[in-house]
Wavefront OBJ file of the C-alpha trace (Angstrom):
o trace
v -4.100 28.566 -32.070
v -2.972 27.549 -35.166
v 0.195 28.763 -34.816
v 0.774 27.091 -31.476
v -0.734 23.827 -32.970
v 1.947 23.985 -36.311
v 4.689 24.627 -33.912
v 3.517 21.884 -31.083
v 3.110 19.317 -34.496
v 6.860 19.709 -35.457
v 8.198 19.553 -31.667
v 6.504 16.264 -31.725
v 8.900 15.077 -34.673
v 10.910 12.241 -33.568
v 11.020 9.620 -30.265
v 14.491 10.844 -29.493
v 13.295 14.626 -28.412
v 15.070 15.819 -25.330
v 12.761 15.291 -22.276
v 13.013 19.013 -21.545
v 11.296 19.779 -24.651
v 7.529 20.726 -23.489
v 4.504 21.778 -24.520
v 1.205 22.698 -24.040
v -1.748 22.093 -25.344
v -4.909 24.757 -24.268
v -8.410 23.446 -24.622
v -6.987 20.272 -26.115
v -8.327 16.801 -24.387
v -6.605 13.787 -24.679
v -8.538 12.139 -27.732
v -8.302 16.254 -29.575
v -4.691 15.667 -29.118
v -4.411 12.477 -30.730
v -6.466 13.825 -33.519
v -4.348 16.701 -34.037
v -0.999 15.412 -33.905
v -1.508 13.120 -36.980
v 2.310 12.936 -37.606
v 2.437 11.796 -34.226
v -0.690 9.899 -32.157
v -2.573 8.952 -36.069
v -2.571 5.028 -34.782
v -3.634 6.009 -31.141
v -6.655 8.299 -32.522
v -7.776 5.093 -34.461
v -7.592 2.543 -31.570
v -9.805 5.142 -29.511
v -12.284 5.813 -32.593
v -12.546 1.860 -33.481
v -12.330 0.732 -29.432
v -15.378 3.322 -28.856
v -13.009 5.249 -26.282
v -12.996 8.732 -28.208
v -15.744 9.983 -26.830
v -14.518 9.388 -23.117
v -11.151 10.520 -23.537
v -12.479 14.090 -25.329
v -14.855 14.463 -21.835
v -14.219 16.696 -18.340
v -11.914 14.367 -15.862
v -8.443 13.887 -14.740
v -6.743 11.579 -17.146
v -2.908 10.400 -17.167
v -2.147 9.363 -20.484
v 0.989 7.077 -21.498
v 0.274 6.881 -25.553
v 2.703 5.021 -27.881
v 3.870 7.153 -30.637
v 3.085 5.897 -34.427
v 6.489 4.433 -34.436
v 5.767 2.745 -31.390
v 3.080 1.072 -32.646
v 4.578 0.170 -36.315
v 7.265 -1.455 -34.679
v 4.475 -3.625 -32.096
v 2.141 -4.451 -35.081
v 5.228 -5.723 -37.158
v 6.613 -7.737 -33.968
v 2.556 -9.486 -33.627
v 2.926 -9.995 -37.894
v -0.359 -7.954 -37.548
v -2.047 -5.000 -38.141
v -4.654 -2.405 -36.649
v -7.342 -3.518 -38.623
v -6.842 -7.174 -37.833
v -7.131 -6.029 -33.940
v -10.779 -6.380 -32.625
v -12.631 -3.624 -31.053
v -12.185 -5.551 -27.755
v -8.282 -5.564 -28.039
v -8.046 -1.705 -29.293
v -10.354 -1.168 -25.825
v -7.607 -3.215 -23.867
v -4.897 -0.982 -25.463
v -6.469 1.970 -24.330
v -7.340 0.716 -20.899
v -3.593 -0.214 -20.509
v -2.553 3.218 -21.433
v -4.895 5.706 -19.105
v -5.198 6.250 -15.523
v -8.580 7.857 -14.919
v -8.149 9.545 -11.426
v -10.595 11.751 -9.257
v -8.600 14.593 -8.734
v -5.067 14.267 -10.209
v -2.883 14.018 -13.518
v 0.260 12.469 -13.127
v 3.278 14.986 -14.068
v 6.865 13.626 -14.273
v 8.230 15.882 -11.113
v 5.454 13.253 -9.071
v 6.820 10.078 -10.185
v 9.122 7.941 -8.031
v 10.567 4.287 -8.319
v 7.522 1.951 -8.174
v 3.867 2.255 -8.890
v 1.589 4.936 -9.185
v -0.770 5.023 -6.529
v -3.814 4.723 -9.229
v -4.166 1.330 -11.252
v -5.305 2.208 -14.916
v -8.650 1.824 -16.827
v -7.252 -2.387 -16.621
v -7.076 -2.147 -12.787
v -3.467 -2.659 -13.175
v -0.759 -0.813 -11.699
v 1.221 1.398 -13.989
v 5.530 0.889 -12.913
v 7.840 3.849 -12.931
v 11.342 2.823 -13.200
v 14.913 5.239 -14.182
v 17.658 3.992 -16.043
v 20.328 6.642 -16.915
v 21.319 7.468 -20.481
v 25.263 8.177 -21.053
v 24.475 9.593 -24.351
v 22.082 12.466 -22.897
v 23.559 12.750 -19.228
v 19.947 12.098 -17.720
v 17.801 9.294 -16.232
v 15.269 8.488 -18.621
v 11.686 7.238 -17.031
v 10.631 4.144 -18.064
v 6.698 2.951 -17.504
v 6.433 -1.097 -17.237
v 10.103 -1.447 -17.798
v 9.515 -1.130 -21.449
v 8.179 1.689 -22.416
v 10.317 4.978 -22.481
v 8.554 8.244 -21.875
v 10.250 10.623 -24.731
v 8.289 13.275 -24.536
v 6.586 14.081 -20.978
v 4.156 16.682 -19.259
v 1.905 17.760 -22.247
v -0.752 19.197 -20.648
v -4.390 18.644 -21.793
v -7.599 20.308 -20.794
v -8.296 16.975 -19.265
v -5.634 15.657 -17.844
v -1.912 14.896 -19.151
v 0.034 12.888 -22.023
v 3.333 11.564 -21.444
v 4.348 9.943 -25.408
v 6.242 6.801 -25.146
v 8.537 4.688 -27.212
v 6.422 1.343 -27.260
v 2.826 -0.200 -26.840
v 2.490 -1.282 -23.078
v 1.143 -4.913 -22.600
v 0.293 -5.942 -18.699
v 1.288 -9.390 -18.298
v -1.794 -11.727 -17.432
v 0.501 -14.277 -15.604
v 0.875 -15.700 -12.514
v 3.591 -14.944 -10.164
v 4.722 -17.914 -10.219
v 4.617 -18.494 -14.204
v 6.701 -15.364 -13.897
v 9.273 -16.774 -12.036
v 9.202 -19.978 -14.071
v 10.195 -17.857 -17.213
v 13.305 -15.880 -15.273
v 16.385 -18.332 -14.915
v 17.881 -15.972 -12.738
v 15.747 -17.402 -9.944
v 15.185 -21.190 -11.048
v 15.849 -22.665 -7.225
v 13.173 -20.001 -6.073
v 10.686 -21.012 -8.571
v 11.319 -24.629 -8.186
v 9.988 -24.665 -4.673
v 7.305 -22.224 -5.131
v 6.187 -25.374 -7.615
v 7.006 -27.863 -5.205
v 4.810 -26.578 -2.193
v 2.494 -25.338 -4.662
v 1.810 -22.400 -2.843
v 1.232 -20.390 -6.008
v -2.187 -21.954 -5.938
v -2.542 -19.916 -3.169
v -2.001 -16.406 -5.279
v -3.762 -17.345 -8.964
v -7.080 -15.679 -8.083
v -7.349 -11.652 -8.763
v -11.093 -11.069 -7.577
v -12.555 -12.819 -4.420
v -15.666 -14.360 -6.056
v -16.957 -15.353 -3.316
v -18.176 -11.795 -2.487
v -21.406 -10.339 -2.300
v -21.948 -6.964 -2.874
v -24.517 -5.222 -0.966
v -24.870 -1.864 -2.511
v -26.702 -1.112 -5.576
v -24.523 2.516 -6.375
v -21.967 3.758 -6.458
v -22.643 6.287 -4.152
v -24.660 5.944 -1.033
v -25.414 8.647 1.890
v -23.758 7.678 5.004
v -24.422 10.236 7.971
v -25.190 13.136 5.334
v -21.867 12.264 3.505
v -21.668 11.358 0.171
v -19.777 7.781 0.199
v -17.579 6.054 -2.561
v -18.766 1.897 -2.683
v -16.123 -0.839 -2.415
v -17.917 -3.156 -4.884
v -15.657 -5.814 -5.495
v -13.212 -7.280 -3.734
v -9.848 -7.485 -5.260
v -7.019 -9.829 -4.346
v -3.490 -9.012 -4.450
v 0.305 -9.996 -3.294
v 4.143 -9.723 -3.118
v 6.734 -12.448 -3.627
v 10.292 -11.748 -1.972
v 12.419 -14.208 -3.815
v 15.672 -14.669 -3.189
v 17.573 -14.769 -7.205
v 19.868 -17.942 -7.453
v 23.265 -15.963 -7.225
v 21.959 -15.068 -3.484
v 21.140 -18.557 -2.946
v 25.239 -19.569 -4.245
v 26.588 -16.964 -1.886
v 25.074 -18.734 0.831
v 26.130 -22.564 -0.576
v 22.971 -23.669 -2.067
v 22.954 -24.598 -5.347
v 20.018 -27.057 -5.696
v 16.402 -27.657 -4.087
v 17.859 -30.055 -1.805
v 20.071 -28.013 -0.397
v 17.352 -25.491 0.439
v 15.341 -28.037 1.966
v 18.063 -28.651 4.278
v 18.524 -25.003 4.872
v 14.892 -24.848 5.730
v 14.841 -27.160 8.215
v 17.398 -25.762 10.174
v 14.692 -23.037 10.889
v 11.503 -24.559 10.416
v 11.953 -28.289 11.888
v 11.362 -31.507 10.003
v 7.230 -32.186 10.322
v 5.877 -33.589 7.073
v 9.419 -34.035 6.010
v 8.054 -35.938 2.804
v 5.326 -33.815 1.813
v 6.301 -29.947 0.919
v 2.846 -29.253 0.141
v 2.127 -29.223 3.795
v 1.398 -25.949 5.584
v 3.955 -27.626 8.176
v 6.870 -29.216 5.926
v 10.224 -26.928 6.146
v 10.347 -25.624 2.799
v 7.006 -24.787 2.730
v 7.199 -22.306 5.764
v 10.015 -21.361 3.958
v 8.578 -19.961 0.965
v 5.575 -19.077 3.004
v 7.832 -16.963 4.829
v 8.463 -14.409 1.707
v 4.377 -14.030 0.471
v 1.939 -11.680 1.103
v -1.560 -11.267 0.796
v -1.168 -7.902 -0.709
v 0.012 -6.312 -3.460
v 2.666 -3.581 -3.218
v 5.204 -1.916 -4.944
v 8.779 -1.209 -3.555
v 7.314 2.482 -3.543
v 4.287 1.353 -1.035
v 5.915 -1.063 1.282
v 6.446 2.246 3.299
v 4.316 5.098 4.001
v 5.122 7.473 1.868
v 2.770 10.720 3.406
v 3.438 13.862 5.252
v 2.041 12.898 9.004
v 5.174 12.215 10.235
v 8.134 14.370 11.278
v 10.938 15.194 9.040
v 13.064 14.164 11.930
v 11.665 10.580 11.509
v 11.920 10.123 8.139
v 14.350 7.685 8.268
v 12.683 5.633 11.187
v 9.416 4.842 9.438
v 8.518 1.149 9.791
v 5.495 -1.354 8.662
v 4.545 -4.901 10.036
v 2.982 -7.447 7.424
v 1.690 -10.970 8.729
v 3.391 -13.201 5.955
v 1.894 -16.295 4.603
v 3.406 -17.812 6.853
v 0.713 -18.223 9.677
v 1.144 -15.986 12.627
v 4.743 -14.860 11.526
v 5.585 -11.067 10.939
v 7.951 -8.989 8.576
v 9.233 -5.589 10.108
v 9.885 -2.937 6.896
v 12.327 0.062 7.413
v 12.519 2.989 5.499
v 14.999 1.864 2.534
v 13.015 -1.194 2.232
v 15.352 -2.664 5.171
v 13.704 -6.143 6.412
v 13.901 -7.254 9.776
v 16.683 -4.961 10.771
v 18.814 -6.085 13.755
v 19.898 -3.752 16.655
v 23.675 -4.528 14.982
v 22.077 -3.011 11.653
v 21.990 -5.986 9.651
v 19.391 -6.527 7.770
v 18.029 -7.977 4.034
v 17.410 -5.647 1.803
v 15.692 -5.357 -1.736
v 17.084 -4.597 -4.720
v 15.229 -2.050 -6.051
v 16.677 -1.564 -9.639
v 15.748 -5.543 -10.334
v 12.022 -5.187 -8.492
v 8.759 -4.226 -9.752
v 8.158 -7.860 -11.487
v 4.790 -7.090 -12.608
v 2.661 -9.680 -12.827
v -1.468 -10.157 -13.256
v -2.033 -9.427 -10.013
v 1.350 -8.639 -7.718
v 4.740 -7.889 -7.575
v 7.987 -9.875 -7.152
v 11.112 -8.166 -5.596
v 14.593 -9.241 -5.545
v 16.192 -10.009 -2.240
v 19.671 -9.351 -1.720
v 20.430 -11.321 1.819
v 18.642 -14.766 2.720
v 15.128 -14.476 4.817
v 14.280 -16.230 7.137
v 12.219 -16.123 10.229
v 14.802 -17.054 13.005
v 12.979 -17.739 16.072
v 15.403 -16.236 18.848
v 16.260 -13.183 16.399
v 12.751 -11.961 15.753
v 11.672 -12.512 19.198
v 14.516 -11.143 21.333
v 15.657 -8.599 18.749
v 13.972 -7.743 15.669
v 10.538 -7.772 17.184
v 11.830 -6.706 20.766
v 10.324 -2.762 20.893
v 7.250 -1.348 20.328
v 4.954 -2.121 17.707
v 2.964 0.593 16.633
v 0.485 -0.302 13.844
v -2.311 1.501 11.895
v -5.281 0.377 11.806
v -5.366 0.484 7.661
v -2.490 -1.791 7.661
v -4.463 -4.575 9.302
v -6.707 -5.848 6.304
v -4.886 -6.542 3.040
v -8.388 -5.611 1.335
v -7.825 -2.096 2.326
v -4.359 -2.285 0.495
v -4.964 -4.758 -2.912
v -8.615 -2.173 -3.494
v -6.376 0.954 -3.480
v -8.253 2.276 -0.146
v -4.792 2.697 2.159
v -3.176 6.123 1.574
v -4.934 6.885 -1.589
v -8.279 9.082 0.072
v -6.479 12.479 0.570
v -7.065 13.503 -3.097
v -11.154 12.574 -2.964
v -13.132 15.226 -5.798
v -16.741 15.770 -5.305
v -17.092 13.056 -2.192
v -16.834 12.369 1.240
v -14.304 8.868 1.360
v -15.390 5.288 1.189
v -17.832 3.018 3.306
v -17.926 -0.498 2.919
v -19.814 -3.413 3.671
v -19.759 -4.694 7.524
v -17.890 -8.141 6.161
v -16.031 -6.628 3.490
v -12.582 -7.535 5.083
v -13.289 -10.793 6.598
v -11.749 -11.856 9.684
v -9.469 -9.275 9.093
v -12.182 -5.933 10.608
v -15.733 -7.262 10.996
v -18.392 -4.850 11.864
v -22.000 -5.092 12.968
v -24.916 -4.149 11.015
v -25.881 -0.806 12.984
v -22.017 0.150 11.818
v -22.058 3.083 9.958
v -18.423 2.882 8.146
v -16.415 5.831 6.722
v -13.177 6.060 5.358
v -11.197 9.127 4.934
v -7.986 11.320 4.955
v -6.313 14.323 5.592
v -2.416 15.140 6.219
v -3.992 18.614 7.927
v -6.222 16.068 10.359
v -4.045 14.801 13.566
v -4.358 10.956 12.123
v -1.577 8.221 12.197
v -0.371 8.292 8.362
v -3.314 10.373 7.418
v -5.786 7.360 7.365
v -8.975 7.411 9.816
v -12.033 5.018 9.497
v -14.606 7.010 11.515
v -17.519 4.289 12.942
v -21.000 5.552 14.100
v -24.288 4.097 15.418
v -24.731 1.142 17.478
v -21.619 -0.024 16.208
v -19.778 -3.624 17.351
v -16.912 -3.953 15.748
v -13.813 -6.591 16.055
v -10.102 -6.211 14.406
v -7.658 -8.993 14.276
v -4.603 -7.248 15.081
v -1.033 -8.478 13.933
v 0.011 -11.912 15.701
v 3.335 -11.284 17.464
v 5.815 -13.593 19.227
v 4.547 -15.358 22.322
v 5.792 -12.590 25.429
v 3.927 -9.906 27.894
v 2.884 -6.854 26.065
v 1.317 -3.582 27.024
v -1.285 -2.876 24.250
v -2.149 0.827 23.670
v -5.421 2.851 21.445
v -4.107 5.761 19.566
v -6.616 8.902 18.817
v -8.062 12.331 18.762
v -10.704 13.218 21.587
v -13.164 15.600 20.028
v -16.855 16.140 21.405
v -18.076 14.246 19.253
v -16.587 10.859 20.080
v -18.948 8.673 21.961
v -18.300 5.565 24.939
v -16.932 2.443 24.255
v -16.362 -0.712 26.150
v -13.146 -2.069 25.161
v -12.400 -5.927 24.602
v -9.314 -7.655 23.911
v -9.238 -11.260 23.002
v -13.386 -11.249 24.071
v -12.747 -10.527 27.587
v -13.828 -7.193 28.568
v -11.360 -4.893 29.428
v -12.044 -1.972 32.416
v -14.748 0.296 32.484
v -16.447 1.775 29.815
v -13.611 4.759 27.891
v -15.074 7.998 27.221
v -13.466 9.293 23.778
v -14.443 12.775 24.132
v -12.211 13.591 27.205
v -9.415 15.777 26.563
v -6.142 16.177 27.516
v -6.641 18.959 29.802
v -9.374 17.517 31.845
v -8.401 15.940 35.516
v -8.777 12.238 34.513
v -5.877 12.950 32.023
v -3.942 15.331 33.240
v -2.257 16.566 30.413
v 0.778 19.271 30.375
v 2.571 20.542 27.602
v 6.636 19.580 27.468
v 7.373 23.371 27.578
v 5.563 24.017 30.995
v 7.717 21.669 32.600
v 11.630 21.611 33.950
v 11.830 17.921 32.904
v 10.465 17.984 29.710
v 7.076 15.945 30.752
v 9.019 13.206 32.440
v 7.049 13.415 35.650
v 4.324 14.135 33.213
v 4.334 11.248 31.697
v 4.291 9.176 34.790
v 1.197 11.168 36.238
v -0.886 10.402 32.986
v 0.489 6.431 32.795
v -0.953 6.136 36.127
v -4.221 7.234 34.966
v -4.209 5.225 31.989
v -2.875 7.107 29.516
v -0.202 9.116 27.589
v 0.605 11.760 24.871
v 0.787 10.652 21.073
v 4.374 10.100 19.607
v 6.550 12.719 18.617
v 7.191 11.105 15.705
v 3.718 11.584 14.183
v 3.342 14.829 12.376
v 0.198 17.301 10.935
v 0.058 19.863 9.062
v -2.278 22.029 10.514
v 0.172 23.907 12.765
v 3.048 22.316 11.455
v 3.356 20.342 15.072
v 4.250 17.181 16.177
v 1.139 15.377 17.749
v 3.000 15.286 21.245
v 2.367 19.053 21.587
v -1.784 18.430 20.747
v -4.007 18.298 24.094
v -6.213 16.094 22.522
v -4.326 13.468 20.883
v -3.900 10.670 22.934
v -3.328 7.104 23.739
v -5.284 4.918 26.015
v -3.155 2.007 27.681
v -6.072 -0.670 27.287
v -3.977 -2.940 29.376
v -0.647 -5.920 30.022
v -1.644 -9.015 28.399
v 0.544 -12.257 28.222
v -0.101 -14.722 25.046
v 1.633 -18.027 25.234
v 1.786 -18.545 21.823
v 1.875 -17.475 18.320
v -1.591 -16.581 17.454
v -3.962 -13.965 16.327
v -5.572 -11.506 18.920
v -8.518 -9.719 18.569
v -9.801 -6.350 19.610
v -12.999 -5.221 19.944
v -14.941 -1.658 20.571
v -18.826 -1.608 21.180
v -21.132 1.266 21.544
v -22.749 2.082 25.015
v -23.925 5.557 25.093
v -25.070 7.133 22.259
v -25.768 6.151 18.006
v -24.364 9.930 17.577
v -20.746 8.845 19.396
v -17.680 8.374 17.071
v -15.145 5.900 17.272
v -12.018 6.700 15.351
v -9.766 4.232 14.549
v -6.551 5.527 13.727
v -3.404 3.308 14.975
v -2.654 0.829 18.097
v 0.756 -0.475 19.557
v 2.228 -3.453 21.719
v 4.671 -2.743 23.665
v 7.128 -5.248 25.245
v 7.342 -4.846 29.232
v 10.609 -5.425 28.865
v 10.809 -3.130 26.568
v 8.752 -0.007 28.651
v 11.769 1.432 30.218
v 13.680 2.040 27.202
v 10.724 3.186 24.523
v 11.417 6.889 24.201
v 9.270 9.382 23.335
v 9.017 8.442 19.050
l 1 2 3 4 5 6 7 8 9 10 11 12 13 14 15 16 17 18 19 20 21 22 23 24 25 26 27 28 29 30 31 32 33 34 35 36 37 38 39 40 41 42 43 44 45 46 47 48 49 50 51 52 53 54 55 56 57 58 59 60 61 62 63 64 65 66 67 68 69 70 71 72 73 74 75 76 77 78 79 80 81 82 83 84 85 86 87 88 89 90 91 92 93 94 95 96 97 98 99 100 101 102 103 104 105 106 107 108 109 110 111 112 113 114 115 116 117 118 119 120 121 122 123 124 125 126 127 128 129 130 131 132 133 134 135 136 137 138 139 140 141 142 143 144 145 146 147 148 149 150 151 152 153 154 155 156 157 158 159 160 161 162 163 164 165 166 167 168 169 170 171 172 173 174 175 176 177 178 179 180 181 182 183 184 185 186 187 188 189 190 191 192 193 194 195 196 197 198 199 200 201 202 203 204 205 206 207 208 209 210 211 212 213 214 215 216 217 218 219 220 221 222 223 224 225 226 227 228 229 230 231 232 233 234 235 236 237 238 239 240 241 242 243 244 245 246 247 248 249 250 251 252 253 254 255 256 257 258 259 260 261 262 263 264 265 266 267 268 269 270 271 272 273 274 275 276 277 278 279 280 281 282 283 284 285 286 287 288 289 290 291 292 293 294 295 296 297 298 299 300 301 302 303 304 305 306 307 308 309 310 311 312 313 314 315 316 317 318 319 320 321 322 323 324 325 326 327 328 329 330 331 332 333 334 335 336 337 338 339 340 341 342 343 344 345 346 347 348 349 350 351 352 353 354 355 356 357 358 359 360 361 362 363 364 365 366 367 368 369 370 371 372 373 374 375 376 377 378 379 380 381 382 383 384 385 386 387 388 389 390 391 392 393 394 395 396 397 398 399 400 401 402 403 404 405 406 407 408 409 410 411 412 413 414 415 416 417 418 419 420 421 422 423 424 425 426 427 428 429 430 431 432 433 434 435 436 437 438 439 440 441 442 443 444 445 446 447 448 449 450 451 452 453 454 455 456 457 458 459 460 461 462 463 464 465 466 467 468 469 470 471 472 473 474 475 476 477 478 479 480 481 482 483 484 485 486 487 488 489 490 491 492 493 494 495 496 497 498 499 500 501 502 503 504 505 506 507 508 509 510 511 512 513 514 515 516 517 518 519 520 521 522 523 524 525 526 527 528 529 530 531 532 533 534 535 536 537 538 539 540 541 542 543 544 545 546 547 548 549 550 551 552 553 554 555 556 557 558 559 560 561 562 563 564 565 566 567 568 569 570 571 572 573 574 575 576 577 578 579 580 581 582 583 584 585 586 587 588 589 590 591 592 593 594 595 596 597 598 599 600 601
């Protein structure tokens, strides 16, 4: 040991050491580390002795480290005129916090990161950036956490948890996004009318105080499952601003000329007053918010439950901040992508604007929400959404497509009001969220509901038109009956979610059984009410597509027309049995005019 300990102390010598240089550390935590690497981590081992953090960082857990060598922090200290000892404990905690990710079941290794955010916030609740910028002098992309801080020594594994070393002190800005954009002259015009229709007012707040919580632990028993509490409700979102050079390209070079740009989309009400929910410019910048914060890495699912032949069609709708008025995301972060391929894209490289409690990304094409593109093209096909996507809550409290790695319990419940108007539930609900890429769920997510439960989702507003409006799932046994209600008028006969594919009121029959494929298949089961799931939705338990399971389904709930842009509501309520299940995995609208040419994705 202390041979490997000399040796590891002298590898550590320098913040220039070639990222392929590794080591290991057996038996060593996190704060022994720091304690033992004097040459190295002496000024992080202080900040966790005087910030009262030693004693957590030296116990059992899964810990991602990103500590600043003592260079690192010399050169931070002599930046601030400052020094440790001037630092109170409450700042040395902060510095801590900033640097550790304390996860359930998972360190952090440098073969996992990608471009964006890690899919854990740290001990701050913040959300820790990956970015790559290549080196000429070494031939390799260097990894960069918060834009700032380069990782020069990676991977050193800990008995609890793992220690990447980097080249500075990390320091979370506690701005708005807005004050952001104020201090980046690159997008002034941007940031001017963000002021002007004070929208940012809108996105200052990071915790909805407003909320109650109704659990006292952590943990509660739901159904003989050990549950994870949501107790707090954290607020979150995304700017897509256009920089001013985008703005040039398309001849505006001044607020004005926005405002007249704006108009040409968005009409002329409250001409005079941009502070309006109705004026032009407001809609405008309306157009590029949303209530949720997410990373160029999470705009996209990012999971295994879907086909490798899909890859490159996976898609998400987001209800902007503009009222009723959708963004489709491709894979590549293409928005609102035409059938002629054009679309506006993000650039990447310049995204990531971290601020205290969003992102900003940098557009590279002008949005807007053109009223005859997005309804007779863009938004023109099916719209398949899951059901996670629906409530930003789910997204800005780290609950959408982070349960598959859960250590020691069941998933998350939550309280019946928890996301608002967004998914309200009764109180005979009883709520669990999970995950599982080996399950047969739409992008692994599932919130399984039991007991009496009444429960109402506001699905995504789409463009006024006739739509066919479909319930994705898996019959099992133990699914129960549900009436069905969309938009509060009931809908049918009572659906029995326990009936699978092979039973007569289905009719189900594999592809391979047939001479066409399932074409006539498919007919026989749409005239009954319902059809197989997507091909383009994937598990891992038998390595199938979810077209080929007998018992995952979709239920065609019905053809509805909506004359206008507005919100529409579904609801499921319990009639048989406080043991049946409801899952709710994913639903889709469906043009009519668009039924003929859907496919089988």
């Amino acid at each position: 040991m202390l041979l490997l300990l000399t040796t590891a102390m002298a590898a550590c010598n320098g913040d220039d050491m070639s990222q392929e240089s590794y080591y290991t550390f057996r038996g060593e935590t996190v704060s022994s580390l720091c304690e033992h690497t004097p040459d190295r981590f002496s000024m992080m081992y202080r900040v966790l002795q005087e910030s009262g953090q030693e004693t957590l960082l030296a116990t059992y857990g899964h810990y991602t480290a990103f500590l600043p060598t003592d260079s690192a922090f010399s050169d931070w200290l002599a930046e601030r005129g400052t020094t440790l000892d001037a630092l109170t404990a409450e700042e040395k905690r902060d510095i801590v916090f900033n640097h550790i990710i304390r996860s359930t079941s998972v360190d952090y290794l440098s073969k996992d990161f990608q471009e964006g955010a890690l899919p854990v916030t740290n001990m701050n609740g913040r959300y820790m950036v990956i970015g790559y910028e290549f080196n000429a002098g070494m031939q390799q992309n260097d990894i960069y956490v918060n834009r700032t801080g380069r990782i020069v020594e990676p991977d050193i594994e800990v008995h609890n948890g793992v220690v990447h070393a980097i080249d500075h002190v990390l320091e979370p800005s506690d701005e708005t996004l807005g004050a952001l954009l104020d201090q980046m002259p690159d997008f002034s015009i941007f940031a001017e009318a963000l002021r002007l229709t004070h929208l940012n007012d809108s996105m200052a707040e990071t915790y909805d105080t407003s909320f109650r919580n109704p659990f006292t632990s952590e943990f509660v028993n739901v159904l003989g499952y050990k549950m994870k509490t949501l107790q707090q409700r954290r607020l979150g979102y995304t700017v897509l601003a256009e920089p001013d050079d985008v703005f040039l390209s398309a001849g505006i070079s001044s607020i004005d000329d926005l405002t007249q740009l704006a108009r040409q989309y968005y009409g002329t009400a409250d001409a005079d007053d941009p502070t309006s929910r109705e004026n032009a410019l407001n809609r405008f910048v309306a157009y590029h918010l949303l209530d949720r914060q997410m990373s160029t890495n999470t705009l996209i699912y990012q999971g295994r439950n879907t086909s490798l032949t899909a890859m490159d069609k996976r898609y998400e709708y987001y209800e902007t901040m503009l009222r009723y008025r959708l963004i489709e995301v491709k894979a590549g972060n293409k928005i609102n992508t035409q059938r002629d391929g054009t679309f506006v894209g993000l650039d990447e490289s310049h995204s990531n604007i971290s601020g205290m409690n969003g992102f900003i990304h940098r557009l590279t094409d002008l949005l807007v929400y053109d009223e005859q593109v997005m309804q007779q093209d863009v938004l023109n096909k099916r719209i398949r959404f899951d059901d996670y996507s629906v409530a930003p809550e789910l997204t800005n409290n780290n609950i959408r497509w982070n349960l598959i790695n859960l250590d020691g319990f069941g998933g998350y419940t939550m309280s019946p009001d928890y996301c608002g108007d967004h998914l309200r539930f009764n109180q005979d609900s009883k709520i669990i969220m999970w995950a599982s890429e080996w399950w047969t769920a739409h992008q692994a997510d599932e919130i399984s509901v039991r007991g009496w439960y009444d429960f109402t989702m506001r699905m995504p507003p789409v463009p006024p038109g006739t739509y066919e409006i479909r319930l994705g799932y898996r019959a099992e046994p133990w699914r129960g009956i549900a009436q069905l209600f969309v938009d509060g008028e009931i809908i049918g006969i009572p659906v029995d979610l326990s009936y699978t594919g092979d039973m007569p009121q289905i009719g189900w029959v594999s592809d391979e059984q047939t001479t066409d494929n399932g074409a006539e298949n498919d007919k026989m089961m749409r005239n009954r009410g319902y059809m197989k799931t997507p091909n383009s939705i994937f598990t891992q338990n038998g390595n199938i597509n979810l077209r080929q399971d007998i018992n995952s389904l979709r239920i065609i709930i019905g053809t509805f027309t909506f004359q206008d842009y507005a919100p529409h509501y579904f609801r499921a309520k319990n009639v048989d049995s406080e043991l049946g299940e409801f899952t709710m995995d994913y639903m889709e609208y469906v043009p009519v005019s668009f039924l003929d040419k859907e496919g089988k994705d």
